[in-house]
C-alpha positions as a printed NumPy array, in Angstrom:
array([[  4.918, -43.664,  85.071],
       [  7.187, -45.703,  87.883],
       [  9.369, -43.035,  87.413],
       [  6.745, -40.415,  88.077],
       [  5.815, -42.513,  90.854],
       [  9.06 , -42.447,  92.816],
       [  9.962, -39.329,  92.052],
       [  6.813, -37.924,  93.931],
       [  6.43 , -40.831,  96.774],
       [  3.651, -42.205,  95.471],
       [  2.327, -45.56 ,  96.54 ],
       [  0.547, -46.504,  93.509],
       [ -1.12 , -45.63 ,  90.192],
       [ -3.412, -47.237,  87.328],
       [ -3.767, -45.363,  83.774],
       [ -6.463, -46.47 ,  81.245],
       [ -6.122, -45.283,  77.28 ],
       [ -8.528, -45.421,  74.421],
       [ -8.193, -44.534,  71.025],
       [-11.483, -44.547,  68.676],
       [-13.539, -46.023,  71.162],
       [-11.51 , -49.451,  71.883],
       [ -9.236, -49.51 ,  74.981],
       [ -5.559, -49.705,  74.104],
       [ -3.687, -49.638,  77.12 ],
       [ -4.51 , -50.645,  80.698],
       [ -2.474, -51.046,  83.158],
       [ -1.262, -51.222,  87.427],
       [  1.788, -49.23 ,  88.504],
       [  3.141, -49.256,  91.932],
       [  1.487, -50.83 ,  95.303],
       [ -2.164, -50.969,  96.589],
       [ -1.279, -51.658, 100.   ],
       [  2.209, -50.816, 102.23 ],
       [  1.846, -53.885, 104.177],
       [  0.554, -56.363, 101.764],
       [  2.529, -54.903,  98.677],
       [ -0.085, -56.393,  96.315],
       [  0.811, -54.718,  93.195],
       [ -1.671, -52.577,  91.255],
       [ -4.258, -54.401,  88.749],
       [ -5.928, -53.184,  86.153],
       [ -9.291, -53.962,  87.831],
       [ -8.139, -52.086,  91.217],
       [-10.458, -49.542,  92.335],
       [ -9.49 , -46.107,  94.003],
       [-11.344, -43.067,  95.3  ],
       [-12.086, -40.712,  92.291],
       [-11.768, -37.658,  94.163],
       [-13.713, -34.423,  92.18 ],
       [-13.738, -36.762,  89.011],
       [-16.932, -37.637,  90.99 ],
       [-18.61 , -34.265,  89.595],
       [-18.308, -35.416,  85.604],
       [-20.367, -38.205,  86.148],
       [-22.551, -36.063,  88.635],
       [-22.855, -34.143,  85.249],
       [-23.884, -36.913,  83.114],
       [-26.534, -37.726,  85.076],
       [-28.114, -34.536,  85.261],
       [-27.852, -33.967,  81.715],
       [-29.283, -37.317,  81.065],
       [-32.309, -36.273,  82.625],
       [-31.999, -32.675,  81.09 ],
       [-32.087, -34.705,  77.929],
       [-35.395, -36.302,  78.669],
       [-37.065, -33.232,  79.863],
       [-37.067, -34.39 ,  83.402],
       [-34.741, -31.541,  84.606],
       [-34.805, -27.739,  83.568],
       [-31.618, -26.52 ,  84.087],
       [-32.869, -23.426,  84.692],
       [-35.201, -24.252,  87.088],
       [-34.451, -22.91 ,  90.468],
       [-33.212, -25.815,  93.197],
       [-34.943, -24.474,  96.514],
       [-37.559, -22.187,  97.302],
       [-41.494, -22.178,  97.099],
       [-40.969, -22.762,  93.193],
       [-37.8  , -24.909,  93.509],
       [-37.383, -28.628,  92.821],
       [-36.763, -28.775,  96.642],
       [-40.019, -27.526,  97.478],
       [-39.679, -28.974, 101.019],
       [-41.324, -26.944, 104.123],
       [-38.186, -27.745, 106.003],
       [-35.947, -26.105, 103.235],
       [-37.987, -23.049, 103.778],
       [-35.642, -21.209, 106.259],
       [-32.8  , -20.146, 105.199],
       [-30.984, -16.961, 106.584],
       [-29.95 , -15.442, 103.135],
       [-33.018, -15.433, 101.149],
       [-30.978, -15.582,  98.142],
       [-30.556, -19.283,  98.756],
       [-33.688, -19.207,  96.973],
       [-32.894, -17.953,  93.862],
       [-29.754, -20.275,  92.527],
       [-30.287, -22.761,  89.732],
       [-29.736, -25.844,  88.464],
       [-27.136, -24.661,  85.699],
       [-25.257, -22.327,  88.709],
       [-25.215, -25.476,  90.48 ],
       [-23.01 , -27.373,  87.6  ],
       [-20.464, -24.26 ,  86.702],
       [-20.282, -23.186,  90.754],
       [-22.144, -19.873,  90.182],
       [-24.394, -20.96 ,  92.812],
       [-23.134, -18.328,  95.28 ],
       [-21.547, -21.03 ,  97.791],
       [-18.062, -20.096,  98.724],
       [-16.898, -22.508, 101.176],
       [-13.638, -23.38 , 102.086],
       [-12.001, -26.452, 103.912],
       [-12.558, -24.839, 107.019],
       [-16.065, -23.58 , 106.655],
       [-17.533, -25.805, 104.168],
       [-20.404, -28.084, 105.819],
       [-19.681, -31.45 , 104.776],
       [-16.396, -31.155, 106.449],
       [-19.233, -30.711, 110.02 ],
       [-20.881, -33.931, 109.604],
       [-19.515, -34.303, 113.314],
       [-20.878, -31.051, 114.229],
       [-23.885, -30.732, 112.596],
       [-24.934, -34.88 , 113.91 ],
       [-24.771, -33.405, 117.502],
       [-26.897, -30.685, 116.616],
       [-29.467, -32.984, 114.817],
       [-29.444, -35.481, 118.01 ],
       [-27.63 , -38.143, 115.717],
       [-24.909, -40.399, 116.18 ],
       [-21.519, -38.738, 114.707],
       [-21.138, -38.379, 112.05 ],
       [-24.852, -37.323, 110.055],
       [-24.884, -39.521, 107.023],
       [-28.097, -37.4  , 106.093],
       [-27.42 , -34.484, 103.453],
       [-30.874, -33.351, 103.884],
       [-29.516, -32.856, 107.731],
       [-26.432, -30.984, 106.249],
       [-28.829, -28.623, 104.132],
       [-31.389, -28.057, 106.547],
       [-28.462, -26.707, 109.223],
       [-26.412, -24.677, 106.183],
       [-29.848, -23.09 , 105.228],
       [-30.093, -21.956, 108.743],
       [-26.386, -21.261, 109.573],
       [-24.798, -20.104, 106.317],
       [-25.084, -17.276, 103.951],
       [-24.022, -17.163,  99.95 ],
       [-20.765, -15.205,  99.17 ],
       [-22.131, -13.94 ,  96.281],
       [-25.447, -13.111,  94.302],
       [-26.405, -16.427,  92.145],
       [-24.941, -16.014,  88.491],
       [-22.314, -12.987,  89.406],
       [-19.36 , -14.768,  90.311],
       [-17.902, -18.114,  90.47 ],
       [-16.478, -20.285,  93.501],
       [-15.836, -24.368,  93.128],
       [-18.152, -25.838,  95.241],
       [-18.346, -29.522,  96.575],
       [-21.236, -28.511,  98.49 ],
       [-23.353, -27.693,  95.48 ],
       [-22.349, -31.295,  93.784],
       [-23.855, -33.208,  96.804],
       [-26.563, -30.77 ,  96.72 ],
       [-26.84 , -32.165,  93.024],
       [-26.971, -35.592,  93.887],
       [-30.838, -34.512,  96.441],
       [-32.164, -33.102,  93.236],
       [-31.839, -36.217,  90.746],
       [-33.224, -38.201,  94.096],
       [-35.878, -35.803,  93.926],
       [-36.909, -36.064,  90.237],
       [-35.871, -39.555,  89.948],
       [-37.498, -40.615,  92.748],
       [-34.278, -43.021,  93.372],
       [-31.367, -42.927,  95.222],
       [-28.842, -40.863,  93.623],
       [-26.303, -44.02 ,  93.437],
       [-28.816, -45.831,  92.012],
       [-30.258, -43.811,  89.558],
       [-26.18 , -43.321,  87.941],
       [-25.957, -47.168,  88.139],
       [-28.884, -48.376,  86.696],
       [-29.457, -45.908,  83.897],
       [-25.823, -44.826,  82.826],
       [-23.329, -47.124,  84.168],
       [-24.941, -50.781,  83.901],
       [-26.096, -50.448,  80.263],
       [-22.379, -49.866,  79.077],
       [-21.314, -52.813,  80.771],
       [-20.027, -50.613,  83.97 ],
       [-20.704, -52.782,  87.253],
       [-17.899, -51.99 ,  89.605],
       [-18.534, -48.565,  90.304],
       [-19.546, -47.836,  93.992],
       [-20.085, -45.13 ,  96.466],
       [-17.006, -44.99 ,  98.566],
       [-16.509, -45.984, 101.919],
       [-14.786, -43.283, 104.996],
       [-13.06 , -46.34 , 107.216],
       [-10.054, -48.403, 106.055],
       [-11.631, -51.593, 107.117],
       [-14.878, -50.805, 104.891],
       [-13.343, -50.643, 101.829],
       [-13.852, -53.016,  98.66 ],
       [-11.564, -56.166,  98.723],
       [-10.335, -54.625,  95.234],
       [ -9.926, -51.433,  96.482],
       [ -6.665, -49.662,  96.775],
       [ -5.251, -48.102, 100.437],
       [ -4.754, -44.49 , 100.479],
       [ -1.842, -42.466, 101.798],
       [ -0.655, -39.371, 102.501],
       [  2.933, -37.265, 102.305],
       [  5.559, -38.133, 105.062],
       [  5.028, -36.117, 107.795],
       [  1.361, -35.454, 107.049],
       [ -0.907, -33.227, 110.083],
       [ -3.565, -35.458, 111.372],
       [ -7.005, -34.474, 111.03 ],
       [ -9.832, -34.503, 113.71 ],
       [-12.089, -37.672, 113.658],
       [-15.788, -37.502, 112.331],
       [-16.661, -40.742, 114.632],
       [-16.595, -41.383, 117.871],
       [-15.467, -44.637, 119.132],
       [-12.186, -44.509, 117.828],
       [ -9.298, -42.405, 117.822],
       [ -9.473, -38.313, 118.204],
       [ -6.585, -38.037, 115.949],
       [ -6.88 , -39.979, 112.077],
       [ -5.525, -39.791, 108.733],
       [ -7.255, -37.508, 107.373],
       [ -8.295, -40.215, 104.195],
       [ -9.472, -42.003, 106.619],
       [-11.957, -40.695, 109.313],
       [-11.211, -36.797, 108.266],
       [-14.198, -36.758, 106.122],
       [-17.337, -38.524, 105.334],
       [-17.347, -40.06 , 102.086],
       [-20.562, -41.771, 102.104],
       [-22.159, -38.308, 102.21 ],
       [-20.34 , -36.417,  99.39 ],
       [-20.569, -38.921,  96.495],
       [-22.19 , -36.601,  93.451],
       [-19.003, -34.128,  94.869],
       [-16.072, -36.667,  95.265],
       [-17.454, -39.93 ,  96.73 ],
       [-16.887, -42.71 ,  93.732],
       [-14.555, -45.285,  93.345],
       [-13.427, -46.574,  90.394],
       [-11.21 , -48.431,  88.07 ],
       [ -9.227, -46.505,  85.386],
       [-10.82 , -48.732,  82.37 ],
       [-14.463, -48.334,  83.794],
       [-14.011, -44.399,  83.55 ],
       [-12.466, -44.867,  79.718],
       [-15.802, -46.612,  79.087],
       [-18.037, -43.974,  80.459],
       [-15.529, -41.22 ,  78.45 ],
       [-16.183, -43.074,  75.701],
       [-20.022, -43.264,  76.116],
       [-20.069, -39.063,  75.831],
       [-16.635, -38.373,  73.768],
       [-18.559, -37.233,  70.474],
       [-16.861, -39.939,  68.534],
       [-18.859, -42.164,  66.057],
       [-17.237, -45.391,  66.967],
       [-18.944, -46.284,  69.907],
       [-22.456, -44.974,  70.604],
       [-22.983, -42.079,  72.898],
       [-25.683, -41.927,  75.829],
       [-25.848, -37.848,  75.334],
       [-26.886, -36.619,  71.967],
       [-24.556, -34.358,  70.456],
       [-26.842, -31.038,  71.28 ],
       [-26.681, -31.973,  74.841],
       [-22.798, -32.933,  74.668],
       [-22.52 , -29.099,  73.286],
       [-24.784, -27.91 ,  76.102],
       [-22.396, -29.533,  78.998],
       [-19.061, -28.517,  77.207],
       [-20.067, -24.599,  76.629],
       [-17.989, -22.408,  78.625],
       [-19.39 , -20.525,  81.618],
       [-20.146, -16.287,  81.081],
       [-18.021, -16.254,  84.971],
       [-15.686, -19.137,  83.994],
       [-14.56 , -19.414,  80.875],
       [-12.654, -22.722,  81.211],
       [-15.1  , -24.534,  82.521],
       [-18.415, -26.206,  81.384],
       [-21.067, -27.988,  83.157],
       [-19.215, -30.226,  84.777],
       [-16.036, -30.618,  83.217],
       [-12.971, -28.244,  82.247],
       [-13.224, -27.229,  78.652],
       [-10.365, -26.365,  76.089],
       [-10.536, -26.154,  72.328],
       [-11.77 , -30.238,  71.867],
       [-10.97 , -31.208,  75.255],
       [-13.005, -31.878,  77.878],
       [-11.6  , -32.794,  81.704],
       [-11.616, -33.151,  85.159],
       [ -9.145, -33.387,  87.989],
       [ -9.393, -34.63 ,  91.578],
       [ -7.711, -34.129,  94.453],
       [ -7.817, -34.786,  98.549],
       [ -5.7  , -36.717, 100.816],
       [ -4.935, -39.986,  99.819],
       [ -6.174, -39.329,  95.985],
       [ -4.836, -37.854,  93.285],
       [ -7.357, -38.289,  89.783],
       [ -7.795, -37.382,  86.127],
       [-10.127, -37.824,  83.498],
       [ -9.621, -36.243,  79.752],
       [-11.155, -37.113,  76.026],
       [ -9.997, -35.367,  73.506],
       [-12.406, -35.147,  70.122],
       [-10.12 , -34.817,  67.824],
       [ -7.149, -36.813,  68.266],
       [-10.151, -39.831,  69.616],
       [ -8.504, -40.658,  72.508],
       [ -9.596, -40.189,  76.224],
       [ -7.523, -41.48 ,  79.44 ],
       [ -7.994, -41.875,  83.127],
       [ -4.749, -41.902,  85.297],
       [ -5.63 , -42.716,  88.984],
       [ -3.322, -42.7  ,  92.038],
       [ -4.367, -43.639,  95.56 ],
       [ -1.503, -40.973,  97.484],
       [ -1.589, -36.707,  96.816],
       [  1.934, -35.489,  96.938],
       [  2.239, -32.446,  99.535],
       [  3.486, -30.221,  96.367],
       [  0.969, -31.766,  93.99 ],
       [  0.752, -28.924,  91.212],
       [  3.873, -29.73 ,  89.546],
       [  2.65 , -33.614,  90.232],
       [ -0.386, -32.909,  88.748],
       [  1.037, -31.49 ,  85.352],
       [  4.017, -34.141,  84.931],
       [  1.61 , -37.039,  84.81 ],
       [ -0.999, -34.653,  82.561],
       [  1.675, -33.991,  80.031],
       [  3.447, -37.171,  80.047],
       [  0.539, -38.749,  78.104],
       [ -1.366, -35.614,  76.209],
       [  1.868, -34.522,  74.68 ],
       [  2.443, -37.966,  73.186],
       [ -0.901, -38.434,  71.923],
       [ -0.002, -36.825,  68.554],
       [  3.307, -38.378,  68.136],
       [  2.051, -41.972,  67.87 ],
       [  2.082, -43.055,  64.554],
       [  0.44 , -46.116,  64.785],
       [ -2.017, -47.051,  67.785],
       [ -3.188, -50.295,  68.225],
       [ -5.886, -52.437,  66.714],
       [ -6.516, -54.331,  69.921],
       [ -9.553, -53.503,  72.436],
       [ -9.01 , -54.676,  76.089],
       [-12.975, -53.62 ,  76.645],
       [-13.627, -57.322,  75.039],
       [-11.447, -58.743,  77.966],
       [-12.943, -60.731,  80.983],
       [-12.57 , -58.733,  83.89 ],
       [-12.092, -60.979,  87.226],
       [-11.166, -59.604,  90.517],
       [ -7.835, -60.114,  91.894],
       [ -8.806, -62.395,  95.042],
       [-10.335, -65.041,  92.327],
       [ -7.318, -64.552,  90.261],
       [ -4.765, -65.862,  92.255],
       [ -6.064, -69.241,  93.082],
       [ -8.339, -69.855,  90.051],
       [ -9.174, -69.635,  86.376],
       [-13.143, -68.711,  86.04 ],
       [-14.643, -70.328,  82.751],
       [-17.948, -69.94 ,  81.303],
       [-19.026, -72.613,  78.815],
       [-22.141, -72.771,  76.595],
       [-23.833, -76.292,  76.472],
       [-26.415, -76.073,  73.013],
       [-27.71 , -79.681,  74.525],
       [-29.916, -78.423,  77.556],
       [-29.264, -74.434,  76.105],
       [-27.486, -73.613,  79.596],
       [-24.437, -71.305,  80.208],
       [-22.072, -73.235,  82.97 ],
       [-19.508, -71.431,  85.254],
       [-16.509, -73.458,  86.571],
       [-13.269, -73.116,  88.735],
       [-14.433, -70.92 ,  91.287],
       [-13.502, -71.859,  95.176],
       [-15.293, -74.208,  96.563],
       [-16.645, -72.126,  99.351],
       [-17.635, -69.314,  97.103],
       [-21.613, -67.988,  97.587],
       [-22.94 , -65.304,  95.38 ],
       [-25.485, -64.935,  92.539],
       [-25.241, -64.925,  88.927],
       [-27.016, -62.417,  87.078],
       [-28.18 , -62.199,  83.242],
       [-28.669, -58.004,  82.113],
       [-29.554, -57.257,  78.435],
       [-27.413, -54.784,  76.998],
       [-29.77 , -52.091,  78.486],
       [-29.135, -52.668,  81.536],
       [-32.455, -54.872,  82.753],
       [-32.075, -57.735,  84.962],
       [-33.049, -60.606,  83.115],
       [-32.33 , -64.1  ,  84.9  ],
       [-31.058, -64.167,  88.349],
       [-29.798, -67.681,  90.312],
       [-27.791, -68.519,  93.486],
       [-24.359, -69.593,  93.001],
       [-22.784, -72.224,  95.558],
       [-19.495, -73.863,  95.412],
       [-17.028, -74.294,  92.489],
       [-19.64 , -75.066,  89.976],
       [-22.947, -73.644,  88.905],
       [-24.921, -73.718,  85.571],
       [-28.26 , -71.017,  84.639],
       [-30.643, -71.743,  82.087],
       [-30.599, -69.881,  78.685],
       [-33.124, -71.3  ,  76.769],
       [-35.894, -68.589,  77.332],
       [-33.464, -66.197,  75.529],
       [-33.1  , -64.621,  72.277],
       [-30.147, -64.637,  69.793],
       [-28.114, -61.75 ,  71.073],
       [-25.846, -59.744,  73.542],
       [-26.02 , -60.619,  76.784],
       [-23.895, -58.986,  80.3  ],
       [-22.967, -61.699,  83.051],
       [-22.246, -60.206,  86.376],
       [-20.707, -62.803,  88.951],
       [-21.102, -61.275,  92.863],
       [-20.229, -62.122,  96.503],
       [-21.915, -61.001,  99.406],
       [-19.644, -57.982,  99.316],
       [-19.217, -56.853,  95.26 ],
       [-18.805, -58.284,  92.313],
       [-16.287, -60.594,  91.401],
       [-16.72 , -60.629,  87.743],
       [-18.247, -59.639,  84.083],
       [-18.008, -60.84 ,  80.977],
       [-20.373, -60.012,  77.892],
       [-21.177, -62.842,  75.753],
       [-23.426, -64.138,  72.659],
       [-26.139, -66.747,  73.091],
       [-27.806, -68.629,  70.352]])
């Protein structure tokens, strides 16, 4: 991987492996930051890219699983999930007539490119609106495309990859959910396997998570036009080119490579660790489109693989499980080389083409570790202890002026017990709980700083 790494001029990396359901390998490459040159942690986070769309997929076929979503329901129109007077507009009337399967293979009709698609006009279309650049409103974004833009092709009759129709994704589970997308994917896929950093990203440099990687382009990279006003014209195009905080079911998460291997392993059709999609609907999202045959709902298909790639400045991304070999990875990098094909299938076959030749994986799963965040790490050693005198769970070592909140989930995912944390020590009462699993999730102010799953009695 360093070698890949250097050979392409990339900053840094982070690759993730499981085998039968426990994570074997996890692990930093490179730099998360040219100036600091904090090296890569396992628990680094970094833009996902168009992985975003898989879990986009998950979600929807969650709720196509409990009969909340038809999938071959239409999306707008008088009969449409997005029912909306305002949505009643458009220019093409076959807007109207697109569902919510065309949606997940991109046989919508949208055929957008990077300089036509709208969510590359949030500047634009926030002048038009009478907002402040750039709209952070996707209902904005829809209600000018509907009026603006016209399909490229009838619904169903062709196929064209469409980030567009990913965000427009992300309104429809609001709509059915009746929660915000991000929290609807948090609180009913990602917390009950344990998943708690996971976030919608941020555009600007100095928003981003204090675990999160920096992002960088080729030498000698174009800048791109700034989306906001009130700083330069002229940005990197990673940062200020685009509005992340608008496209997240498209390409908006951020992520750690091991967090993705858990969610793989939540919908990987192997029996060691329990699924969150029944097999039927596993089969459903997997089957290969009539106008694209290597691609599912959601994911690229092939024989018992199932993938996704991602790719924009500053991010280069992969997911893959494979059935039935039982091993899935996620390989993350936080620069896109400016030839990035070649990139793209070095790093791919560098760890597929192994897969088979291992003769012996091992028995060890880094899922059981404790997962601490690297500005804790450096000056501290978090313990939690277990008193059985006065049944409370105590948490030591942190720094001294550290403020947050410690919070007790059952294995489902619902908030159980909830206290303030101040200073280096804190302690929460147990005793109302039953024998069993429990998740701990330690945050700041700003994220969380740490989980560990443990066993009260």
């Amino acid at each position: 991987m360093n070698a890949i790494l250097a050979k392409y001029n990339v900053v840094g990396g982070q690759m993730a492996i499981t085998y039968q359901g426990r994570l074997v390998y996890n692990r930093g490459y490179g730099i998360t930051d040219t100036l600091d040159k904090r090296k890569v942690q396992p628990n680094s986070i970094f833009r996902l890219a168009s992985v975003s769309k898989a879990i986009t997929s998950i979600a929807v076929m969650k709720l196509f699983e409990a009969g909340t979503i038809d999938l071959d329901r239409t999306v707008l129109g008088s009969s449409g999930i997005l029912n909306d007077t305002i949505y009643q507009n458009a220019l093409d009337p076959r807007m109207y007539k697109f569902t919510v399967r065309q949606l997940l293979n991109h046989s919508a009709g949208f055929t957008f490119n990077f300089t036509t698609e709208p969510l590359w006009k949030t500047y634009e279309i926030a002048l038009a609106t009478g907002e402040n650049p750039p709209t952070n409103s996707f209902e904005n974004v829809l209600k000018w495309t509907l009026k603006h833009d016209t399909l490229g092709f009838s619904p169903g009759t062709s196929v064209f990859y469409s980030n567009f129709g990913y965000t427009l994704l992300g309104l429809v589970i609001e709509r059915v959910t009746g929660k915000k997308y991000e929290d609807y994917v948090r609180d009913s896929i990602l917390t009950p396997l344990g998943i708690v950093d996971m976030h919608e990203g941020r555009t600007l440099q100095h928003d981003k998570y204090p675990n999160e990687v920096s992002y960088y382009t080729y030498p000698g990279a174009p800048l791109s036009t700034s989306i906001f006003t009130g700083i330069p014209k002229s940005v990197p195009a990673q940062y200020g080119g685009y509005n992340w905080e608008i496209m997240t079911p498209a390409g908006g998460w951020v992520a750690s490579a091991q967090d993705l291997c858990k969610l793989l392993t939540a919908v990987d059709g192997i029996s060691n660790r329990q699924d969150i999609l029944t097999s039927a609907t596993q089969d459903t999202m997997t089957q290969k489109s009539k106008n694209w045959p290597e691609y599912g709902l959601g994911w690229f298909v092939n024989a018992d693989e199932k993938y996704h790639t991602g790719g924009i400045e500053g991010t280069a991304t992969i997911i893959r499980t494979n059935k039935k070999h039982q091993t899935s990875y996620a390989i993350l990098f936080n620069t896109l080389p400016e030839v990035y094909t070649p990139f793209y299938l070095e790093f791919m076959s560098m760890v597929s083409d192994e897969f088979p030749n291992i003769p012996t994986w091992p028995t060890l799963d880094l899922f059981d570790n404790v997962n601490v965040l690297n500005d804790f790490q450096d000056n501290s050693t978090i313990t939690i202890y277990s008193n059985h005198q006065d049944s409370k769970l105590s948490i030591d070592n942190f720094p001294s002026s550290f403020q947050g909140t410690l919070t007790v989930y059952s294995v489902i995912g619902q908030k159980l017990l909830q206290k303030e944390i101040t200073g280096a020590r804190s302690s929460i009462s147990v005793d109302m709980l039953p024998t069993g699993m429990y998740l701990l999730v330690i945050e700041n102010k700003d994220r969380t700083v740490m989980t560990r799953t443990v066993f009260i009695h």
